[in-house]
Every structure is written in C-alpha cells, then in structure tokens.
C-alpha positions as CSV (number, residue, x, y, z in Angstrom):
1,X,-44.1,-26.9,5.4
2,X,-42.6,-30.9,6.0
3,X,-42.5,-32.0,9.8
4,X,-39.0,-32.8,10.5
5,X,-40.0,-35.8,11.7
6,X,-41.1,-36.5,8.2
7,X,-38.0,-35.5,6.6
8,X,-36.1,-37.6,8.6
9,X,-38.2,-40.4,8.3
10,X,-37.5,-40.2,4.4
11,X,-34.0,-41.0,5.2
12,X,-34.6,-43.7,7.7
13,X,-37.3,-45.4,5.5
14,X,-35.8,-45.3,2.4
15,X,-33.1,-47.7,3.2
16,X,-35.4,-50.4,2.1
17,X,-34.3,-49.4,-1.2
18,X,-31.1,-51.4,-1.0
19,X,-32.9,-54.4,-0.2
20,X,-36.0,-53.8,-3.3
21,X,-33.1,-53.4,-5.7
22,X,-34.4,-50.0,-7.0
23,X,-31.6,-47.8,-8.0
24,X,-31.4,-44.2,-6.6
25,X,-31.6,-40.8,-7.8
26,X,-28.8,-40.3,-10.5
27,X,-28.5,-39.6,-14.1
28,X,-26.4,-42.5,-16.0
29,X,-23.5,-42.7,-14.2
30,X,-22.8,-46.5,-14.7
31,X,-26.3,-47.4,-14.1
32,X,-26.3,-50.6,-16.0
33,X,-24.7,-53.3,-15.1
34,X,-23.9,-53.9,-19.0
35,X,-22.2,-50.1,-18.7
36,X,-20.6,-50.3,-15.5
37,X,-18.2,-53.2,-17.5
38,X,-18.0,-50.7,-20.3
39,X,-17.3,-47.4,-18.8
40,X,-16.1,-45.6,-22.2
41,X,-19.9,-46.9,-23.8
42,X,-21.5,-45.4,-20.8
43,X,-23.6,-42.2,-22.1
44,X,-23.9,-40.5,-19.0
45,X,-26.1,-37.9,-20.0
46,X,-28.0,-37.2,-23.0
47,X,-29.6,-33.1,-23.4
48,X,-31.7,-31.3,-26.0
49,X,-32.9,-28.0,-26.5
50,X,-33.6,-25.0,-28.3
51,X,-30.2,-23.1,-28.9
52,X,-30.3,-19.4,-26.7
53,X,-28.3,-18.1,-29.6
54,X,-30.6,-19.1,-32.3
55,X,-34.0,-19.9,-32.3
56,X,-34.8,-22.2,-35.1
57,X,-31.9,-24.1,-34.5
58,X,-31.7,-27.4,-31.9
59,X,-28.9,-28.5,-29.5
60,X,-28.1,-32.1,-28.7
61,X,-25.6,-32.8,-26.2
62,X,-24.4,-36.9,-25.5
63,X,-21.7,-37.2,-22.5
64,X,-20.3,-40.4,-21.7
65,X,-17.3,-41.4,-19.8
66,X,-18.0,-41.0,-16.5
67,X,-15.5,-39.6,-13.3
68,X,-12.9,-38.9,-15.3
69,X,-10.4,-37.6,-13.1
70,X,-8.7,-34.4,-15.0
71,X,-5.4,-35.2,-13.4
72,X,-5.2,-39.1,-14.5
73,X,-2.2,-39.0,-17.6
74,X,-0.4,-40.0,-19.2
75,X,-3.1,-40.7,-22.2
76,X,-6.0,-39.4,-20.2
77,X,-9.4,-39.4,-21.7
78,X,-9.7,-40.4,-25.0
79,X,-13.1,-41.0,-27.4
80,X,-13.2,-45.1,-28.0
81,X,-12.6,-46.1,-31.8
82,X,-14.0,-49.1,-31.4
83,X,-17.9,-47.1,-29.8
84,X,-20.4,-45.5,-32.9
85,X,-21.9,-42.5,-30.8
86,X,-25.5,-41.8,-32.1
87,X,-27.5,-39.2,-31.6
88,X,-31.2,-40.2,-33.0
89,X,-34.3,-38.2,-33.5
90,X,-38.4,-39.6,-34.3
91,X,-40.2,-37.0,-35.6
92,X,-43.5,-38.8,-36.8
93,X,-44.4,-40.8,-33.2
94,X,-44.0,-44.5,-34.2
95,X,-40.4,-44.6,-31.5
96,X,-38.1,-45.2,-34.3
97,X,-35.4,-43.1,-35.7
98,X,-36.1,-40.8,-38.8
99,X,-32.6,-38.6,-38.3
100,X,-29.7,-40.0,-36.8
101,X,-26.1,-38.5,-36.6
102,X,-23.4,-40.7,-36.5
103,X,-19.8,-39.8,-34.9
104,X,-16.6,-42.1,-35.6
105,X,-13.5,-40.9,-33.7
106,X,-9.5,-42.0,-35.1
107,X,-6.9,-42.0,-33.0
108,X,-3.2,-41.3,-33.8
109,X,0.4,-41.6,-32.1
110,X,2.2,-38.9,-33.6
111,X,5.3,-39.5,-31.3
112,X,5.7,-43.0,-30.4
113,X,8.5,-42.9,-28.1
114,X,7.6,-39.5,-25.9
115,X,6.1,-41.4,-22.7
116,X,2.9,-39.4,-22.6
117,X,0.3,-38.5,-24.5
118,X,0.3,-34.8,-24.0
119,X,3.4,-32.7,-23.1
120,X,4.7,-28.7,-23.7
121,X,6.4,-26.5,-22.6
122,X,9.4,-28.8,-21.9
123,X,12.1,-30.7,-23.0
124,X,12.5,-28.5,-26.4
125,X,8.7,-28.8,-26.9
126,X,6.8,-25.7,-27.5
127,X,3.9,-25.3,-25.6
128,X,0.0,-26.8,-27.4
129,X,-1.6,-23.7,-28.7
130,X,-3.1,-25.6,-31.9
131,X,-4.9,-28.7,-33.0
132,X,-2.8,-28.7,-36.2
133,X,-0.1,-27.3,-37.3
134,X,2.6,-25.2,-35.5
135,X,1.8,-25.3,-32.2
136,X,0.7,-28.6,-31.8
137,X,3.5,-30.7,-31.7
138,X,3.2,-31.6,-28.2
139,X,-0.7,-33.2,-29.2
140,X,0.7,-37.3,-29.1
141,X,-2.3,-39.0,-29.0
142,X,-4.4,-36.7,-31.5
143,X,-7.9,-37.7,-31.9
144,X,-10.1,-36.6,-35.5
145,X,-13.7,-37.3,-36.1
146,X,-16.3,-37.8,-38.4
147,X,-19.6,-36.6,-38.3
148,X,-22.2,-38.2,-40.3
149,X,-26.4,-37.6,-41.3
150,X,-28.1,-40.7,-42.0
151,X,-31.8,-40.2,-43.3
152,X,-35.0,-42.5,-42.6
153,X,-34.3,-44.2,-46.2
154,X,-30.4,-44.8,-45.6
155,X,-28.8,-41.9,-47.1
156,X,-25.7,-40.9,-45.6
157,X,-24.1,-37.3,-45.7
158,X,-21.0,-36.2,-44.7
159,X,-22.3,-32.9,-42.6
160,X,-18.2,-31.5,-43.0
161,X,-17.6,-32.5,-46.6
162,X,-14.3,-34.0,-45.9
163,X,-13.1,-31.2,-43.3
164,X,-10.9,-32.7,-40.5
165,X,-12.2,-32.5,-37.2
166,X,-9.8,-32.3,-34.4
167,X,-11.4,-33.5,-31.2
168,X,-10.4,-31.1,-28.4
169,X,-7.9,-33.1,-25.6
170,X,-8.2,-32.3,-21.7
171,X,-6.9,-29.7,-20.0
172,X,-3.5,-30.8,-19.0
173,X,-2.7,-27.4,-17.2
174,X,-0.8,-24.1,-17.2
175,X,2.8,-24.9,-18.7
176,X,1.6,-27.9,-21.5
177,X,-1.6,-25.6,-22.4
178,X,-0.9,-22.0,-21.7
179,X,-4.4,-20.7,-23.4
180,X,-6.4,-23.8,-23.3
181,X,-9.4,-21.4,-23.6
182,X,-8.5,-20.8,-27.0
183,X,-7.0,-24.3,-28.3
184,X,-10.6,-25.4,-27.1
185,X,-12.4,-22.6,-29.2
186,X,-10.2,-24.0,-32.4
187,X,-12.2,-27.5,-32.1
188,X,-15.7,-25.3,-32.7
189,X,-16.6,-26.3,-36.3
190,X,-18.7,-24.4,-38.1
191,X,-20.2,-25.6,-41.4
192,X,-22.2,-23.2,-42.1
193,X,-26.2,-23.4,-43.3
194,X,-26.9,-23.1,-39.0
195,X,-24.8,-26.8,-38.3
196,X,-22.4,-26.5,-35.6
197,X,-20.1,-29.4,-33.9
198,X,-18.1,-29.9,-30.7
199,X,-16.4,-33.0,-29.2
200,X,-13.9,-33.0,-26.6
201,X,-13.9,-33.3,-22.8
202,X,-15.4,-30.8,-20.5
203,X,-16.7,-30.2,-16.9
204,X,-19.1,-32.4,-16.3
205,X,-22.3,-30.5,-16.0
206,X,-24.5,-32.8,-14.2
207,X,-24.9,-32.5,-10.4
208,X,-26.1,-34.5,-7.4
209,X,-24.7,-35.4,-3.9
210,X,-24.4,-38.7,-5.4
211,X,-22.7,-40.7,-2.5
212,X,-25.7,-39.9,-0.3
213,X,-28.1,-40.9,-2.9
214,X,-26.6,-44.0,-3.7
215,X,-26.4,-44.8,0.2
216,X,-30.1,-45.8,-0.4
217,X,-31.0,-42.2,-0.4
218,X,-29.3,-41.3,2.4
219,X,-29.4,-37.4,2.0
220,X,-27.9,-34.4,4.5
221,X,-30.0,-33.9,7.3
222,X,-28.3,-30.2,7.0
223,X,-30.2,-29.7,3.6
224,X,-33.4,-31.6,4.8
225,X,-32.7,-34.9,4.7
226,X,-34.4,-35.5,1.2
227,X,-37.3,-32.7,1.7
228,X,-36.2,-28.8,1.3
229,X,-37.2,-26.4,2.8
230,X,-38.7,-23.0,1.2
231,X,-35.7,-21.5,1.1
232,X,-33.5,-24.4,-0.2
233,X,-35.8,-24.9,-2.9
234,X,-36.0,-21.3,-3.9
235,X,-32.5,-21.2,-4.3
236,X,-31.3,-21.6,-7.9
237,X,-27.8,-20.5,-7.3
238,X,-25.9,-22.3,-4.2
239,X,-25.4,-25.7,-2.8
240,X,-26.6,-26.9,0.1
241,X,-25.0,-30.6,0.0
242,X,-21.8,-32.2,-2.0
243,X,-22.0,-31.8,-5.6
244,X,-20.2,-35.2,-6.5
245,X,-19.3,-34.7,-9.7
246,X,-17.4,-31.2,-8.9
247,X,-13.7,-31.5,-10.7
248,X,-14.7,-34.0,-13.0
249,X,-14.2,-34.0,-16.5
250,X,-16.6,-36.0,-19.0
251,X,-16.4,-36.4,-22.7
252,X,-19.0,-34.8,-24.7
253,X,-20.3,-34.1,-28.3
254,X,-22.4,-31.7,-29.1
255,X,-24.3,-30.8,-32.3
256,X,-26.3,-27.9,-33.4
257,X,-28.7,-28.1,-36.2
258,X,-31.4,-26.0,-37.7
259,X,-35.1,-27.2,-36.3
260,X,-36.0,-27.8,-40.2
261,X,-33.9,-30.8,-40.1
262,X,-35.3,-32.6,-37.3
263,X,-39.6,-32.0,-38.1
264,X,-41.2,-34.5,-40.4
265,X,-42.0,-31.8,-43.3
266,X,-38.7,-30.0,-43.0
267,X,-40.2,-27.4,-41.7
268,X,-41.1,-25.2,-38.4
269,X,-44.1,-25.1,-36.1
270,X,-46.1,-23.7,-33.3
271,X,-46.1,-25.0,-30.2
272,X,-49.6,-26.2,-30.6
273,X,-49.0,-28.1,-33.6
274,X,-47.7,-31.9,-33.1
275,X,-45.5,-31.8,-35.8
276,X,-43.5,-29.2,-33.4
277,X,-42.5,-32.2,-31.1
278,X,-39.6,-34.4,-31.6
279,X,-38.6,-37.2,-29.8
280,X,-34.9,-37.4,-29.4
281,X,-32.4,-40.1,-27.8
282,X,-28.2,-40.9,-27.7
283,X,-27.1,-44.6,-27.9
284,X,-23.2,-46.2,-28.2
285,X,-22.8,-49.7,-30.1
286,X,-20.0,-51.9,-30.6
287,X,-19.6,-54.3,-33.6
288,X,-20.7,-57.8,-33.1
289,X,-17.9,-60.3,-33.9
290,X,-17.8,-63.4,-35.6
291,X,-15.0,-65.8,-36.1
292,X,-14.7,-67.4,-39.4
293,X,-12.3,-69.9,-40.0
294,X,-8.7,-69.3,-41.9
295,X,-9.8,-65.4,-41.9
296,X,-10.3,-64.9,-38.2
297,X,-12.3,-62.3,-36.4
298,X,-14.7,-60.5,-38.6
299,X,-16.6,-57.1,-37.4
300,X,-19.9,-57.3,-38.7
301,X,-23.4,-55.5,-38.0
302,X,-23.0,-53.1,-34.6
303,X,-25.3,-53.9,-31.5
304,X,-25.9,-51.2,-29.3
305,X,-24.5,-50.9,-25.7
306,X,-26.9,-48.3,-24.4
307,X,-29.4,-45.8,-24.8
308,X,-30.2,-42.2,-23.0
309,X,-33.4,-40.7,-23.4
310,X,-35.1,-39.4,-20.3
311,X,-32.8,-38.7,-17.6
312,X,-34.7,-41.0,-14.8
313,X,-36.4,-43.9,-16.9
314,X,-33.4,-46.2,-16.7
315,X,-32.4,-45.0,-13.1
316,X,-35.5,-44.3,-11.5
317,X,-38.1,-46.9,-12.8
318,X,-36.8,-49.9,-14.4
319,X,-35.3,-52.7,-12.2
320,X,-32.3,-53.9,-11.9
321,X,-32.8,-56.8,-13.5
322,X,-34.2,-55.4,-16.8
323,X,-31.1,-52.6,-16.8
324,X,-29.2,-54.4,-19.6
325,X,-32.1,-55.3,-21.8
326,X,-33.8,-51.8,-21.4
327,X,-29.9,-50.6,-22.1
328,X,-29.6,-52.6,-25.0
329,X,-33.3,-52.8,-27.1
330,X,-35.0,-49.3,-29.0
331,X,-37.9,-47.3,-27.5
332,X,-40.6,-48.6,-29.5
333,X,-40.5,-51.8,-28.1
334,X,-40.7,-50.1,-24.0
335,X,-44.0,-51.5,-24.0
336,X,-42.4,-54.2,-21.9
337,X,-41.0,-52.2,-19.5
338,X,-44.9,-50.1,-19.1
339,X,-45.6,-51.7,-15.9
340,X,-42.3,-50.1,-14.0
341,X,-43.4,-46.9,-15.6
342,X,-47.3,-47.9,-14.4
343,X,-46.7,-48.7,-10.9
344,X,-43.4,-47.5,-10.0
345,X,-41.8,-48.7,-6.8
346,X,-40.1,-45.1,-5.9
347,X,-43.6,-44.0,-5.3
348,X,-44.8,-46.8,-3.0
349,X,-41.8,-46.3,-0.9
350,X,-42.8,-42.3,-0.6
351,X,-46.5,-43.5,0.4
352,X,-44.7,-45.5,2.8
353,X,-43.2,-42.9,4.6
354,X,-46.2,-40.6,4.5
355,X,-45.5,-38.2,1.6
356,X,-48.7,-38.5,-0.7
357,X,-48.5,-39.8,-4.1
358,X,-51.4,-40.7,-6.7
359,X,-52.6,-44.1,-6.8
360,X,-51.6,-46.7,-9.4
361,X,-52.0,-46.7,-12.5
362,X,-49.7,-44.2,-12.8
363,X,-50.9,-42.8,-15.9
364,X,-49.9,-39.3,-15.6
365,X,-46.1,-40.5,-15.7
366,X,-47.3,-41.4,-19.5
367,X,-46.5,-38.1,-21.1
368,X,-42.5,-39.1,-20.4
369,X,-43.1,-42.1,-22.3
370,X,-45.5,-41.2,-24.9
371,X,-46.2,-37.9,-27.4
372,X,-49.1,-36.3,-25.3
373,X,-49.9,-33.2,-23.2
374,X,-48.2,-30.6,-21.8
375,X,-45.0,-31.2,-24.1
376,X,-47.4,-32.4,-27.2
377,X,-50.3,-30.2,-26.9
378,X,-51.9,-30.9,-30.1
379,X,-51.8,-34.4,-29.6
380,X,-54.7,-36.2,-29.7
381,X,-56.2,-39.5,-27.9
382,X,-54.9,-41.3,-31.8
383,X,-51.3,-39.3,-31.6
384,X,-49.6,-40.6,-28.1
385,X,-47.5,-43.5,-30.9
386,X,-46.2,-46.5,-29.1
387,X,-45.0,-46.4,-24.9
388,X,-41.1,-45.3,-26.0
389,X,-38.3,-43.4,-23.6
390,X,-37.0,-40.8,-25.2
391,X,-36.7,-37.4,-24.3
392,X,-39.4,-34.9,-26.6
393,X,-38.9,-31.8,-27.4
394,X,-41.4,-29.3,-28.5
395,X,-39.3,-27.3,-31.3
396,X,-41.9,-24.6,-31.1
397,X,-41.6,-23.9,-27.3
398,X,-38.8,-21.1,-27.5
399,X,-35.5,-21.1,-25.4
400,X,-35.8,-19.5,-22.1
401,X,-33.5,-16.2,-21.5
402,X,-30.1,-17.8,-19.8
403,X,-30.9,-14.6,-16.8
404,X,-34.5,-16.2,-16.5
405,X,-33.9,-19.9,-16.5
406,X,-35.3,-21.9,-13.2
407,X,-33.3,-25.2,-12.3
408,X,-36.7,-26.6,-11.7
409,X,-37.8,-25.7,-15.3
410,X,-41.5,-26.6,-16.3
411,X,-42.2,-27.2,-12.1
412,X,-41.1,-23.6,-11.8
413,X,-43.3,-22.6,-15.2
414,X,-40.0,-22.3,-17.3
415,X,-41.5,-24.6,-20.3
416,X,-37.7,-23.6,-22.1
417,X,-36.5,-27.1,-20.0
418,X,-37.0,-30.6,-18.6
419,X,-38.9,-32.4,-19.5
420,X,-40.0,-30.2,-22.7
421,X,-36.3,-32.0,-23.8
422,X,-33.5,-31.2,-20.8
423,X,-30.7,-27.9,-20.9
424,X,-27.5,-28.2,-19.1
425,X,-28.9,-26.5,-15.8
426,X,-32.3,-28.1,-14.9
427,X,-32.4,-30.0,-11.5
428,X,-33.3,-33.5,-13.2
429,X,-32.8,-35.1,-9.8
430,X,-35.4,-32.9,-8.3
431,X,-37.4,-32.7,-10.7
432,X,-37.5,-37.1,-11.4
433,X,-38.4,-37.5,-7.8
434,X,-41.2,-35.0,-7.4
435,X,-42.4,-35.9,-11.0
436,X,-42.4,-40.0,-9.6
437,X,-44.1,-38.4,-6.5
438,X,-47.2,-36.9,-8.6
439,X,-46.5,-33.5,-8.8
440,X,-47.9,-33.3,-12.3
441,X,-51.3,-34.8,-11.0
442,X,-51.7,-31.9,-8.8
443,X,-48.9,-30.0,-7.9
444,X,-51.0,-28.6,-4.4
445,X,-51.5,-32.4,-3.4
446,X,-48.3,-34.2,-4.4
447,X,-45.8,-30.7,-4.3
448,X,-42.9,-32.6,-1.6
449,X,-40.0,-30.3,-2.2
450,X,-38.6,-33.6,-2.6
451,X,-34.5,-33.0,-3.4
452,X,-31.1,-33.1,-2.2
453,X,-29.7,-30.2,-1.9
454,X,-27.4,-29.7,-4.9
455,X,-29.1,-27.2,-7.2
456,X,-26.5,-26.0,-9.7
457,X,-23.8,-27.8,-11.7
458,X,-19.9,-27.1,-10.2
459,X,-19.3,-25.0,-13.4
460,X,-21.9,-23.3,-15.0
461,X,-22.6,-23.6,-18.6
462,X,-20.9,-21.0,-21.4
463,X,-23.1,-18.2,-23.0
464,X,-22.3,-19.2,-26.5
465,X,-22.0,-22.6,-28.1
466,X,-20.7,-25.4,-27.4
467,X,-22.4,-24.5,-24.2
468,X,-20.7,-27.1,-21.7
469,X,-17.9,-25.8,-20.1
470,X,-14.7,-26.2,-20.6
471,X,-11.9,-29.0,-19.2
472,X,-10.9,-28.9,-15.4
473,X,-7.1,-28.5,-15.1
474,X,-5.1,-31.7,-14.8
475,X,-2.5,-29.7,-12.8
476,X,-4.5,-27.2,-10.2
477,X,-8.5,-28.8,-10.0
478,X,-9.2,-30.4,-7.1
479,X,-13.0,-32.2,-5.7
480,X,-13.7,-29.3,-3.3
481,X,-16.8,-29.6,-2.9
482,X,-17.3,-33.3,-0.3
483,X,-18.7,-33.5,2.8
484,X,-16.5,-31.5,5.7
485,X,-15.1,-29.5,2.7
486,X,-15.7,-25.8,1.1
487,X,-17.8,-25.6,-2.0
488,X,-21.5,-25.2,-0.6
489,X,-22.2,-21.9,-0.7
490,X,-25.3,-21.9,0.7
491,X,-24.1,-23.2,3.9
492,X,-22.7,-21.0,6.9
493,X,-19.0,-20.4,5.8
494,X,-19.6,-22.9,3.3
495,X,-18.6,-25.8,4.2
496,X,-20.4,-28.7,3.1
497,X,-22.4,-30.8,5.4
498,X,-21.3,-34.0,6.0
499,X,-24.5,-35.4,8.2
C-alpha cells in the first residue's frame, strides 16, 4: 500500500514539471508544437493488433483530428485533401518502411447553395440513409477515398481496384440521420482476400482526465492523487476521475490486412520466431511548395508533419524542444533522441518524490525502442536493428478474448496488448508511467500503481470490425463526464471528483 502522504506528495512535487518543460501524461493530442498549428495533421493516436475476429489477420487504426466537438456544423469534420495519411510497417529491423498504405481523401459540394453541409429530414429533403444513391441527397460535402499499397521497391496497388469509397460523415442526429447505425455500416468495405477498410469519424476511444494531467499532473486526490489504490487499479470497468475526451468525436481510418502481408517472407510465425514481430507506425505529410516563376506555386515531393508510433515516446520522453524534429524525421534516425529515452526526466521527478525507479541508464526502456525481449523473444544480442519509435507487434502472439482483456494488458499478463502493439482499451496512460517508473525491471520493486483514475474509454469499442465506435450525436451528446458532473461510475452516486 502508498502512504497518503506519498500520494499526495506526487501531486505537490510534480508541479516542477511545468517549469522542466516535460510534457504530461497524454497520448497525441496536439503534443507538438508543429501539430498544435496543424490540428487536422495531428495523428492523435496510432493502434495495432491482432483482429479478435480473425487470427491471421492485423488491425491498424490512425486517429487524428483532435476534440472534435460532434455538435460544431455546418461542415463539421471533414478528412484534409491537402494531408497523405500513412500507415507504415518494418518488418526486417533496420526502422524503415517495407509496407506502407497510403489514404488520399476528395471532397465534393454536391449542393452549393444549401448552407450546410449535411441536412435531412427537412425542407423537401429526405432524410441520409445512404452514401450513394437514393437516400443520400442530403450528403453536401461528400467525402471518397483512395486506399493505396506501396511495396519496399515502389510498387503501388490499388487495394479497391477502382471501387469508390465513401468516407462515413458525423453523426448529425436523429431527424438528418434516422439510422446512422446502418449508413455507418455501408462505409465498411470489404475487398475480399481478408482486406478490410474504414474511415469516417467516431468516438474517440482514448481516455485520460486530461485537464488534471496537463495541470503538471495535477490528478484527483479522490482517485489517489496520481497513485491507486488496490481497488482502483483492479477495476477495469468504471471511472474514478473525468474522462476528458468523453463526447468527442475523432476521425479515424482503419485497415485490416492478412498477417502474410506485413512479415518479411509473406508468411506467418510463432511467437518465438523474430520474423513474427513487426514494427508498425502512422505519419501525415503535406506537399512541399515551390514557387517557380510565370507558373506559380508548384506542389512537389511531400514532407511529413508527424509520426505516431508508441503512444508515450513523443509525450512522455522527448523534450519540448526536440517535439517538431522528433515529429517530423523517421525512426531509424531516433538515435538522437536515445538519451531522453536513457535517462528520462519523468523518472527523476518520481525519485524525487520517493517512488523508486531504476537507476540510469535506463536500458530496460530499450525494448520500446528497439526489436528485443519480451515482444521479440527470438531476438538476439545482433537482432535489436537501430534505436527507432515505433510500436512492434508480435504477429504470432494471438488476440486476447474481448471478455478476458485487462486495460493494463502485458502488466496484468494479457500479452494480446500494449506494448506487444496497442488495442483500443489498454490504459496507455497507466501503463507509460509505471513502464517510465521501472516496472518492467522488477515489477515487486518499481510496481507504483502509478495512474489517474480513468480506466476505460467513454464508449467501448464494437465486437466486430471497424472496431472504434461509432459518431456521438451532433444533436443529443453532451461532455458528461467533468469534474462536479455524472459519468464516474465508480464514485458514490457517480459524480465525478472535482479535487
């Protein structure tokens, strides 16, 4: 058990983080300079994992877009034109991409004089049932897609041979989109040989009391002040402290593909094999621009905006002042960023304040950064490949039952989830700080129940695929879930804390 005195010297002590610069527990939500300027290039949370429907088959999710408030029309929230989303797999160690999948949204105005860009059920409009065709009339600004494999050598395939793909729009509410349950289910494409696609916007599924982290870790005293308790921490279903990001939307692809794809041999392996692990990552790019003379502006080669891999690195380790290069350069050059993942300055501060951490160099932070044990077990001392952030995923580790997943994931011996790649659920807030805290050194001598009292996401994720859930309404969500308000349900009549 903490002393209280400890948990609330946590709080109290941590405030020095405002002054070191160090940013505090969250998952990309603008935390880049470069991508708090560039909101719609902000990848706010990048996830991969084996699909619970189909075992040789993998799931990448990228979400960017942060906070978008469901009820904020008339255009709402759509995909950028101008952003290449990438989702980018290494499956031979050196950090560089082998697969990548490339998605290119179009937008249309299909009715340039109606003042919004959704409307039904009104004014001699029938209400949006469809993507296409009868029934989606009222779909004004109309978004379609294209999805595209690109191999090691260059080759580029269209994975839906020409099919149009119809980006799913928010949920407006009841009278524009009576079903939006099934319009949403119409932008599932299936194209067959064990490739599925998604993009649209959905509930976001991350979750954090995000003010009181960002108030230099500031957490409820009501849900320990930054340390649970025993029962907090065994608790995988309620709140304890504001979920933030309850009754907000976020924009997300998602593609399923069949493991076979993503390996270096094309082909599947046991868990103990390192051809099993992959190392997988999401980036946005813009095009650079030059200005030539007589012709103008000219869009030329595209530089990228960000990068997601691991949930913490960018947050959690790197400083402020290296944000924008770490967002804009590619893992295999992270080597220059080794000493924030070496001596990080989150675990000093948690000496500080008496919670024991290992000493530096942190070296058992390494397997984040490099292919090695426990998610690469048959790597060996010549297989680790260069320091890189990406999030690795060992292809022959199988999904954990959906009734049988813990939020804590490999902490709490469920190897289905972070960081053996990272499922919509897992606690990556918990887990980041206890993992920066030593926890895989020796879990006995380094086990703080470090956390913050938000253990499951506002919406929990679908059964079947496309896995995130769907849009909050426009008309009837609402953020019920701040401090002084109901949505804890772990607390005494559920209200959640607000000290």
């Amino acid at each position: 058990m903490i002393p209280a005195s400890l948990r609330r010297g946590m709080t109290v002590a941590l405030a020095t983080l405002a002054v070191c610069s160090l940013p505090a527990l969250a998952s990309s939500h603008r935390e880049a300079p470069i991508t708090a300027l560039d909101q719609k290039a902000d990848i706010t949370d990048w996830y991969a994992f084996i699909s619970p429907e189909h075992a040789d088959r993998v799931v990448m999710v990228l979400n960017v877009d942060p906070f978008l408030e469901p009820s904020n029309g008339p255009n709402y929230f759509p995909f950028d034109p101008g952003i290449l989303y990438e989702m980018k797999v290494d499956n031979n160690h050196d950090g560089k991409e082998d697969v990548t999948f490339q998605f290119r949204f179009q937008t249309e105005i299909r009715a340039p004089g109606v003042f919004t860009g959704l409307v039904g059920g009104a004014a001699g409009i029938p209400p949006i049932t469809a993507l296409d065709g009868p029934g989606s009339d009222g779909l004004n600004l109309r978004q379609t897609y294209t999805v595209t494999m690109k191999s090691a050598n260059g080759q580029l395939t269209d994975l839906a041979h020409g099919q149009v793909l119809y980006a799913v729009p928010t949920n407006v509410g009841p009278r524009t989109m009576p079903n939006y349950d099934a319009l949403r289910q119409q932008g599932v494409y299936d194209f067959g040989d064990g490739v599925r696609v998604f993009a649209g916007t959905v509930a976001d599924p991350f979750f954090i009391d995000l003010g009181a982290a960002f108030d230099s870790l500031n957490f409820r005293m009501a849900a320990g002040g930054g340390v649970l308790s025993s029962a907090v921490d065994g608790d995988d279903q309620h709140n304890y402290a504001p979920n933030t990001l309850a009754g907000y939307n976020v924009n997300s692809i998602v593609l399923e593909v069949p493991i076979t794809w993503l390996t270096s041999d094309g082909q599947t392996h046991q868990a103990s094999d390192k051809q099993a692990v992959i190392g997988t990552w999401g980036t946005t790019s813009r095009q650079q621009v030059n200005v030539i003379p007589r012709v103008g502006a000219v869009g030329t080669a595209w530089t990228q905006v960000q990068r997601l891999g691991n949930p913490l690195i960018n947050e959690l380790i790197i400083g402020t002042g290296s944000k924008d290069r770490f967002s804009t350069d590619v893992p295999y050059n992270d080597a220059q960023f080794a000493s924030f993942v070496l001596n990080p300055l989150l675990a000093q501060i948690f000496s500080s304040i008496g919670i024991p951490v290992p000493p530096a160099p942190r070296t058992d932070l390494l397997p984040l950064v490099q292919y090695m044990a426990p998610i690469c077990p048959g790597c060996g001392p010549g297989d680790a490949g260069p320091v890189a952030d990406m999030l690795r995923l060992n292809t022959g580790i199988p999904a954990t039952a959906p009734t049988a997943q813990k939020r804590l994931a490999v902490l709490a011996g469920d190897l289905g989830g972070f960081p053996n790649g990272r499922r919509l659920n897992d606690d990556v807030v918990d887990i980041a700080a206890r993992v920066v805290a030593g926890i895989l050194v020796d879990a006995t001598k380094y086990g703080t129940p470090i956390g913050d009292g938000v253990n499951t996401p506002a919406v929990q994720p679908t059964a079947t695929f496309p896995y995130v859930a769907p849009a909050f309404s426009g008309r009837d969500s609402s953020h019920n879930a701040g401090p002084g308000l109901a949505g804890c349900s772990g607390v005494a009549g559920g209200v959640c804390p607000t000290n």
